[in-house]
N, C-alpha and C positions, 0 to 999 in steps of 0.2 A: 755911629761911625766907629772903624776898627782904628787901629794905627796905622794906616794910608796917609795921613796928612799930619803926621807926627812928627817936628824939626829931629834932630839930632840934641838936642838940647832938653826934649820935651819925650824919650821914652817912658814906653810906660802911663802913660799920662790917659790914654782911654781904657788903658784895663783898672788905673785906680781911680779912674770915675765910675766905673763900671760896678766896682765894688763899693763904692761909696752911693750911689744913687738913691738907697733905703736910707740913705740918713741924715736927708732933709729937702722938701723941694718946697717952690714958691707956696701953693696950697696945702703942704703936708709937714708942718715944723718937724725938726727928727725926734721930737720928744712923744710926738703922735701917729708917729709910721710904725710901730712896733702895737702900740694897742690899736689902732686901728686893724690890723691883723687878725690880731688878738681876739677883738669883738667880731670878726667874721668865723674863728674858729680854724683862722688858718695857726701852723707855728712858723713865727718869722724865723728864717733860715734855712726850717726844713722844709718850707713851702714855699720860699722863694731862692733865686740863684739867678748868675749872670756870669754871662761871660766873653769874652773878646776875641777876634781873631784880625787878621792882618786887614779885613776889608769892611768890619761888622761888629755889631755887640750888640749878643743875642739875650733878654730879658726873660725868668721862665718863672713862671708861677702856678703855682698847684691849683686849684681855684675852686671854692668850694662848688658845692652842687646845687644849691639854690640859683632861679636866676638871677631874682634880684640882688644878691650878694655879689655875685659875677660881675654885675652890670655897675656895682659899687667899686669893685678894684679896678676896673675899668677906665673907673673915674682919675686913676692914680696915674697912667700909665704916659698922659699927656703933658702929665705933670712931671716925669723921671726922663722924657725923652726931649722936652726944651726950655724946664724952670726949674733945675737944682743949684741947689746956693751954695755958698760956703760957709755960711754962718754958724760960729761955735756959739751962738747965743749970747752972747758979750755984748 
């Protein structure tokens, strides 16, 4: 979701989740989203990006060329779009 349903109080708030989604969800502690990349052979950053606009927020991943790799990040994707946490690990 974009910032369609954003208070006044709360700008900003889907582009800095947007940005924040690699760095942690239910399945994916943030200390394991980066080598988990890693071990695909992707570079976290330069093979993944997001970004937001007034109705939407668009997720893009470079994705390796095996399929089973593919079908690995895959795995991520349900997890970035309804189980990201807040957790600093404390």
């Amino acid at each position: 979701m974009g910032s369609l349903y954003e208070n006044e109080n709360q700008a900003g708030l889907a582009h800095f989740s947007s940005n924040m989604a690699f760095n942690g969800s239910v399945h994916f502690p943030s200390a394991n989203v980066v080598e988990f990349f890693q071990k695909l052979g992707m570079d976290f950053g330069g093979d993944t990006n997001a970004s937001t606009n007034f109705d939407r927020t668009i997720y893009q991943l470079e994705l390796p060329t095996q399929a089973r790799d593919a079908a690995r990040v895959a795995d991520l994707l349900p997890t970035v779009a309804g189980g990201l946490t807040s957790d600093q690990g404390n």
